[in-house]
C-alpha positions in Angstrom: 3.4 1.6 -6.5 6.1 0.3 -9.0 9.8 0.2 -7.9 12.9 0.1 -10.2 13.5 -3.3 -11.8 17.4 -4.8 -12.6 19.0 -3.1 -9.5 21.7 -4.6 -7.5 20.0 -4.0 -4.5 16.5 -3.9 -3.3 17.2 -1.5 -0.2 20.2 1.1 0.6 20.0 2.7 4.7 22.3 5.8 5.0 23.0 5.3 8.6 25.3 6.1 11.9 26.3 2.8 13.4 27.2 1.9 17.2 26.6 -0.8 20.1 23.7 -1.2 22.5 24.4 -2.7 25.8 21.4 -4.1 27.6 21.5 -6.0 31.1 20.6 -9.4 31.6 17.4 -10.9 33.3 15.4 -7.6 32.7 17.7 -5.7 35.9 18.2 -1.8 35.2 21.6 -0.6 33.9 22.5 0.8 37.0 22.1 -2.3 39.2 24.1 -4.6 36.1 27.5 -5.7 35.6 26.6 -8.5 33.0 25.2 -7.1 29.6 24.2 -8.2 26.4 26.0 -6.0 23.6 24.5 -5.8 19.7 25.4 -3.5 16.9 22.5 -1.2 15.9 21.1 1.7 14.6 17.7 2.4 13.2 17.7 2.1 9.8 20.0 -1.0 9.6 17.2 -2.5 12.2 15.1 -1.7 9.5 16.6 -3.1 7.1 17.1 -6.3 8.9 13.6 -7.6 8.2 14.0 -7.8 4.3 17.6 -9.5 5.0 17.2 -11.7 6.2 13.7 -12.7 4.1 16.6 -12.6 1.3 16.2 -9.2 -0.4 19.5 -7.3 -1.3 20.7 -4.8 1.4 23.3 -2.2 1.5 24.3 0.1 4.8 26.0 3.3 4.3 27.8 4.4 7.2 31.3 5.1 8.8 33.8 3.5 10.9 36.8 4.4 13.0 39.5 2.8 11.8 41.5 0.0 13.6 38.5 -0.1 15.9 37.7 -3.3 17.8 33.5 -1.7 18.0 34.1 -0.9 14.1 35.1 -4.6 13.6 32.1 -6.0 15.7 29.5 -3.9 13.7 30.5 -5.2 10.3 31.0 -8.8 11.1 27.4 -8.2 12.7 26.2 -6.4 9.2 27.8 -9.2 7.5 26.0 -11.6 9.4 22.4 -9.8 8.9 23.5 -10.4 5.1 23.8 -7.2 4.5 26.7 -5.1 1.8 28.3 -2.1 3.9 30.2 0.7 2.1 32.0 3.4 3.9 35.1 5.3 5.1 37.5 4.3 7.5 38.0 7.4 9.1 41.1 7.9 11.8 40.7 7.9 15.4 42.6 11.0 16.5 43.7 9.7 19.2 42.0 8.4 22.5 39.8 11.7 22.7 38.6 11.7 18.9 36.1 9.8 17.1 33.6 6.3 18.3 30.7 4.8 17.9 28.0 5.9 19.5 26.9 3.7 22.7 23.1 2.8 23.6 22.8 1.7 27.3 19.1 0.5 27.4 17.6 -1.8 30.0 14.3 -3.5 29.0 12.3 -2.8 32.3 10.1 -5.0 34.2 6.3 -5.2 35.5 5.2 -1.5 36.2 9.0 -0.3 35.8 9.0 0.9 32.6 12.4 1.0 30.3 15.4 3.1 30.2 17.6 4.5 27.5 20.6 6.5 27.7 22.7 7.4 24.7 25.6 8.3 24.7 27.0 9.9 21.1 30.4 12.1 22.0 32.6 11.9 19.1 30.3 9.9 17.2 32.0 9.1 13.8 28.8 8.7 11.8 28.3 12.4 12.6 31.2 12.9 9.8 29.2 11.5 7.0 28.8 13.4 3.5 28.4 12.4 0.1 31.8 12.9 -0.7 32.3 9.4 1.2 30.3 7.8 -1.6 29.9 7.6 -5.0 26.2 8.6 -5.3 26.0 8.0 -9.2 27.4 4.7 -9.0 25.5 3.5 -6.6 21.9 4.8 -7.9 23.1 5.0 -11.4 25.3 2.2 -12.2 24.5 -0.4 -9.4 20.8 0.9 -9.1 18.4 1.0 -5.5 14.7 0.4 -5.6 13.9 1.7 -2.2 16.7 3.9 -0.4 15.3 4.1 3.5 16.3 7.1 5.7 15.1 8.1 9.0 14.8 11.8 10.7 17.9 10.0 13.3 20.6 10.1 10.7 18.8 13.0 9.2 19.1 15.1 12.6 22.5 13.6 13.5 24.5 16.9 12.6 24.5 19.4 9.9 27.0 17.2 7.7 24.4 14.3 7.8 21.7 16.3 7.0 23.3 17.6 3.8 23.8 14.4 3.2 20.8 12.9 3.7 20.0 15.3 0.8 21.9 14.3 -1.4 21.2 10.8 -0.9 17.6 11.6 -1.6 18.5 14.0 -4.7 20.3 11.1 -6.3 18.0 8.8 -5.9 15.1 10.6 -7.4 17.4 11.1 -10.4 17.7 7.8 -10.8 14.2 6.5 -10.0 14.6 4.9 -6.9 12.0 5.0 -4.3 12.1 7.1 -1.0 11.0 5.9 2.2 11.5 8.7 4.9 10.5 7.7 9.2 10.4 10.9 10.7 11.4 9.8 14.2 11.7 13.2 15.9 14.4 13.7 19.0 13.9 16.8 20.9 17.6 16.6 21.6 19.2 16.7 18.2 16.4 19.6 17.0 17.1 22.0 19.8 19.0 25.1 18.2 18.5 23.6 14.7 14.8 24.1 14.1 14.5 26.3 11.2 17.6 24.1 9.6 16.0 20.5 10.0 12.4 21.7 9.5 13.7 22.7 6.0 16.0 19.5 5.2 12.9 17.4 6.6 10.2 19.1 4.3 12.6 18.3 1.4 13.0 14.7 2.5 9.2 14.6 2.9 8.2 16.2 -0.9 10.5 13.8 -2.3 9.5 10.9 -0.3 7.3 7.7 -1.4 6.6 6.2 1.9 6.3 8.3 4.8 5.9 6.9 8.3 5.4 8.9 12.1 3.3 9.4 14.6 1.4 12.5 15.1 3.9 14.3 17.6 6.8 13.9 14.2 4.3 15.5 11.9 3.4 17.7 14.2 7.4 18.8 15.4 9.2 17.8 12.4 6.4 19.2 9.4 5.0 21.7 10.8 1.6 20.4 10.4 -1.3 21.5 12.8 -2.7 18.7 14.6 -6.3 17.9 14.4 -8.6 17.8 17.7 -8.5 14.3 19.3 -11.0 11.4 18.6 -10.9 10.8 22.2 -8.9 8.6 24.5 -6.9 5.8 24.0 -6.1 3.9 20.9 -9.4 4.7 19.4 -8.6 8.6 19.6 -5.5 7.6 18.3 -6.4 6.5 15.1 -9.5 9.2 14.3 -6.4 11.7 15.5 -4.4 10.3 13.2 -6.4 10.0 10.0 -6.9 13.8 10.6 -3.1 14.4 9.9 -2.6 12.7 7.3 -5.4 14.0 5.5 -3.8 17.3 6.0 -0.2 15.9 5.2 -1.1 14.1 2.0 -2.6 17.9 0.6 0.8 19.2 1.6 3.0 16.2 0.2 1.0 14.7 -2.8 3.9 12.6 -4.2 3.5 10.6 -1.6 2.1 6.9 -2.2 1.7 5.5 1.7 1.6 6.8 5.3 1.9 4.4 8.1 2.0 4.4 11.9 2.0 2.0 14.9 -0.6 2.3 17.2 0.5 1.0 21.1 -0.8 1.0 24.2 1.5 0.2 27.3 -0.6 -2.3 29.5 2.6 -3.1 31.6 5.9 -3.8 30.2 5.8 -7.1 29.0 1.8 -6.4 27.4 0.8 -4.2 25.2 -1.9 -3.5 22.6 0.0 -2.9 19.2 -2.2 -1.9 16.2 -0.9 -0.3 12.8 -2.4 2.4 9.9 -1.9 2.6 6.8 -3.1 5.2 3.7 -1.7 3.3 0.8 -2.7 4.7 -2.6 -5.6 7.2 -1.3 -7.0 4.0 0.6 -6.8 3.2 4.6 -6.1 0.1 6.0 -5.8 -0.4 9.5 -4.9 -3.3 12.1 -7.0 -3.3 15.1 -4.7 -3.1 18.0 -4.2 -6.8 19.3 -2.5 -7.7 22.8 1.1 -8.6 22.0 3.9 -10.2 24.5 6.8 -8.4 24.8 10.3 -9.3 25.9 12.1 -5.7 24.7 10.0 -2.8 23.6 12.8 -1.1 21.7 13.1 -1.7 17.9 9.6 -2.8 17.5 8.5 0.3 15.2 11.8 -0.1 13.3 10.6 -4.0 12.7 6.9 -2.6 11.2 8.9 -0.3 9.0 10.8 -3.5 7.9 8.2 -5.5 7.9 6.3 -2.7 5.4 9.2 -2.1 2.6 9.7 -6.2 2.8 5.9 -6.4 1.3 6.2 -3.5 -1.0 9.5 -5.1 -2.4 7.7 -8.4 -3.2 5.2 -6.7 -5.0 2.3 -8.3 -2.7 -1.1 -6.0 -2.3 -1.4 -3.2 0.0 -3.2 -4.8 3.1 -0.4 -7.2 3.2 2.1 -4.6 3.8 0.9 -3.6 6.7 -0.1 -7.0 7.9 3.3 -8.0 7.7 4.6 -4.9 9.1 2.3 -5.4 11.9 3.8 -8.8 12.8 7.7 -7.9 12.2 7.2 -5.6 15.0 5.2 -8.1 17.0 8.3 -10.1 16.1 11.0 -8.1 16.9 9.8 -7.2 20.3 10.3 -11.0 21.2 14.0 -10.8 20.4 16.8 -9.5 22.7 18.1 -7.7 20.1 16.3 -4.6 18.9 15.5 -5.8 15.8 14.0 -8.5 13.8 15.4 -11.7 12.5 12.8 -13.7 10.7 13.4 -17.4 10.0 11.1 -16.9 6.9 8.0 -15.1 5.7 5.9 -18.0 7.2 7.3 -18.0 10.8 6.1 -13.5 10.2 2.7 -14.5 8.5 2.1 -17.2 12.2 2.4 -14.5 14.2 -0.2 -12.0 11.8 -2.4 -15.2 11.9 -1.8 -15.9 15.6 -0.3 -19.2 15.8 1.8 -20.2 18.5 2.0 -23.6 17.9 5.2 -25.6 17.6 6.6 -26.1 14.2 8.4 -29.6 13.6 
């Protein structure tokens, strides 16, 4: 696929910003009075992966002004290399706007994870293209890949919008589309028949789409197809099924991607990836990855995907490089990826451990 060329910046991520606290020494949140805290949100963990690989990243988002969390997240941005562009919007007063707050543990053995959010009065709720100039920024400054995900895109009916718009200028312009899905029960319920139409928009304009059957299924609409069978075998024939179906449906698009997992216990897992690229498959067998926190690793493939299709490389290494990002990021105690380099991501595809001098 060929992206713009002479653009100020290689990727732009619309996105709702906040904190994630996680305890220490893998002890569940209830139990903890020590944690870790990290800015985050998905598509700025996505972005992460090209970066810090040295590609040209801008966040869109909002902040509370005067805000000790809003002063965190963008000398955190800042330090993930990364341009952030947004309003300052006012507090209102103890009871008005913050940033959202992710309280996740990381489990351990057979106790599996937990996450609670917690998103009252979250300011990135507010976000509409009226915060930004849209020509500027696609016209003027130029995008080659604009990222969004179906979490900022559910957030609230002001974000949906606009997401839109977002995606309207962009195509106006020429800039790629990559759209993850990433349904949440939560933020659909009472808004079906509003997101189901802002989603299918998203999707016909996209370039890259990326979700697991269930977000085809619940955000699309499409029918799923009958089961391969069990376990990450089924998965994949299940899989190609949809996809089948979904590129009739949405024919501009140029990939489809998923991760494949299997939880073996919390710190194992057998993490595999596939890829339609171009009317072509390509597909990672599922491998058995260590894993020190579960949480960001399908935000890392993404990453790890628009990295490759940014530098141009051919289609199997996208998803090569995806595939390790994620394997990556799941070793970090943050819940995304920060690559050293494209080597220390190609050692882990290739499956050396060894020490580097």
């Amino acid at each position: 696929m060929k992206l713009r060329t002479g653009c100020a910046f290689d990727l732009l991520v619309p996105t709702s910003m906040g904190v994630r606290l996680t305890p220490l020494h893998g002890q569940p949140f209830h139990s903890s009075n020590t944690f870790f805290m990290q800015a985050t949100s998905a598509e700025s963990n996505v972005a992460s992966v090209p970066a810090y690989l040295g590609m040209k990243v801008k966040v869109l988002t909002a902040f509370v002004k005067g805000s000790p969390i809003a002063r965190f997240i963008k000398d955190d941005l800042a330090g993930r290399h990364m341009a952030v562009e947004g309003p300052e919007v006012p507090q209102g007063g103890p009871w008005g706007y913050r940033h959202q707050f992710n309280l996740a543990d990381m489990g351990f053995g057979m106790r599996g994870p937990r996450v609670h959010n917690d998103r009252a009065g979250e300011v990135g709720r507010t976000l509409t293209a009226k915060d930004f100039d849209l020509e500027r920024i696609f016209g003027r400054e130029g995008v080659r890949i604009v990222h969004l995900s179906g979490l900022i895109g559910a957030l609230s009916s002001e974000t949906s919008a606009f997401c839109l718009e977002v995606v309207r200028a962009a195509k106006r312009h020429g800039t790629a589309v990559s759209f993850d899905l990433n349904y949440r029960a939560s933020f659909w319920k009472g808004r079906e028949k509003e997101l189901r139409k802002a989603f299918e928009e998203i999707a016909e304009a996209s370039d890259i789409l990326v979700g697991n059957e269930e977000d085809f299924q619940l955000c699309l609409g499409l029918k799923g197809p009958e089961a391969g069978g069990k376990g990450l075998a089924g998965q994949l024939e299940s899989f190609k099924g949809m996809i089948e179906e979904a590129s009739r449906r949405f024919s501009n698009v140029w990939v489809f991607a998923t991760t494949l997992r299997e939880v073996l216990s919390v710190d194992t897992h057998l993490w595999g990836a596939l890829m339609r690229a171009e009317g072509r498959w390509h597909a990672v067998e599922p491998r058995e990855i260590r894993v020190l926190d579960r949480i960001g690793g399908g935000d890392g493939f993404v990453g790890g995907l628009l990295h490759g299709i940014l530098k141009g490389w051919p289609a199997e290494k996208w998803i090569q490089f995806g595939w390790a990002a994620g394997a990556l990021a799941v070793t970090m105690l943050t819940d995304y990826a920060q690559p050293a380099d494209e080597e220390e991501v190609w050692s882990i595809w290739e499956g050396n451990a060894r020490v580097k001098r």
